[in-house]
N, C-alpha and C positions, 0 to 999 in steps of 0.2 A: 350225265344229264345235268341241265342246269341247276344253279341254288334254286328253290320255289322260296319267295314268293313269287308270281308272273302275275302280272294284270293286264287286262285285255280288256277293249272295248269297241263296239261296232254296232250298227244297225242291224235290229234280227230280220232277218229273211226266212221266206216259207222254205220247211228243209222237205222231206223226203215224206210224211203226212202219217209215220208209222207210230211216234209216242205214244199220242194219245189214243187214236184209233185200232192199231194193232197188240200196243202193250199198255196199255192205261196206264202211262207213264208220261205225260207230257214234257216236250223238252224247249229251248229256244234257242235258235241254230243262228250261228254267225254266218257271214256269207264269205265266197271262195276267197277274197284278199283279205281277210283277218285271218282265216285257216293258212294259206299260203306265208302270211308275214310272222307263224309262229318261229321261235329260234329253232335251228336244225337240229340242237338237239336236246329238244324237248321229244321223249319218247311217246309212240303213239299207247292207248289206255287208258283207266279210268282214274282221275280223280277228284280231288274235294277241296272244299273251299267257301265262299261267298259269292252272293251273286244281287244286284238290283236291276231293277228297272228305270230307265230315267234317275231321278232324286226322291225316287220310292226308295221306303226300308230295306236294309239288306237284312236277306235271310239263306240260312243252308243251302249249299248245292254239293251234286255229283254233275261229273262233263266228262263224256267219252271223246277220247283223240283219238283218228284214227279212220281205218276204212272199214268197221263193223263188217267182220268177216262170214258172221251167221246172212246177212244180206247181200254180200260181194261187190261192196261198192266201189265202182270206180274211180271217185274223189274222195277224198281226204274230209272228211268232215269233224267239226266241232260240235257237237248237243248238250245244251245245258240244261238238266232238271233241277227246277225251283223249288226246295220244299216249301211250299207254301200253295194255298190255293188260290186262283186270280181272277176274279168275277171276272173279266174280257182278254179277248185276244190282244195281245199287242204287237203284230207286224208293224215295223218300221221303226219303232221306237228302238233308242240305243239299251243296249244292255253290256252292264257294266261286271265283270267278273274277277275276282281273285282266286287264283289257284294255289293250295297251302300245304296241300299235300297231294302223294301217290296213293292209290290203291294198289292197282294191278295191271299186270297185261291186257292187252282187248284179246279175247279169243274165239274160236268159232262153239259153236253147241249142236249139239244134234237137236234140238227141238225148241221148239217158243215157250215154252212151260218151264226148262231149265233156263233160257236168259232170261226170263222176265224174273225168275225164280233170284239168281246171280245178281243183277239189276238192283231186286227187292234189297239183298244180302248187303249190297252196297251203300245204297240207301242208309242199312239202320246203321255200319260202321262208319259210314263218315258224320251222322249227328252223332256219334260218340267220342270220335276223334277232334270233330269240331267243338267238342265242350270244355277242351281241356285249353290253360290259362292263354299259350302259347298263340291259340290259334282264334279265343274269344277276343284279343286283343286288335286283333286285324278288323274283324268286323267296324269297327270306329276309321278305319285305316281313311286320310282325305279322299284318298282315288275317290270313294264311293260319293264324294259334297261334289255331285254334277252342276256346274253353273245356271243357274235360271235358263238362259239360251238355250241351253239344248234338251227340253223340259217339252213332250211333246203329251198332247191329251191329259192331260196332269199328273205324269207319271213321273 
């Protein structure tokens, strides 16, 4: 697999409607040509990192690569949860993300109560992983000073 760091940025599109709604996990899904232009070998799976919106604050994230195989999907998707809570939806706006580390493989579960469980698990390791010097330092990283111009709804 590649060295991480990776950065990546694209316009969020509506993904598949299950974060919020089926795991009260809300995520922000790139759309199929940012998932397609990731390097080949970046393995599919969960990890951590930083994430903004527009030239909003960066704060913690988890991002599943991969075809979430508890769903069976048949595209490759990217989902980024924000930890942070976001008074409005923001379809279309860009979202800017740094990836700084691995968690784990994606794998299948037998029920929604163990992945949302796994999900949770995830969650509380990468704000711990993200706290350590290496990885608080990225947070300031330029990627995230998005140009006035592409600054949509004041985000």
């Amino acid at each position: 697999m590649r060295h991480l760091t990776y950065f990546c940025r694209g316009q969020m599109v509506r993904g598949f409607g299950r974060g919020s709604k089926q795991l009260g996990i809300p995520t922000a899904n790139f759309p199929e040509q940012v998932v397609d232009n990731l390097p080949a070998d970046v393995s599919t799976g969960i990890y951590y990192g930083w994430a903004s919106v527009g030239s909003g604050d960066v704060h913690k994230m988890v991002v599943s690569i991969g075809w979430n195989p508890y769903y069976k999907n048949s595209k490759k998707s990217m989902e980024t949860h924000i930890m942070h809570t976001f008074k409005e939806d923001f379809y279309g706006e860009i979202l800017n993300v740094a990836i700084v580390g691995y968690l784990r493989p994606e794998k299948n579960f037998d029920s929604l109560e163990s992945l949302i469980s796994a999900i949770q698990g995830d969650i509380e390791e990468a704000k711990k992983r993200l706290d350590l010097p290496e990885h608080l330092k990225l947070k300031e990283d330029n990627f995230f000073q998005v140009p006035k111009s592409k600054i949509m709804n004041g985000h």
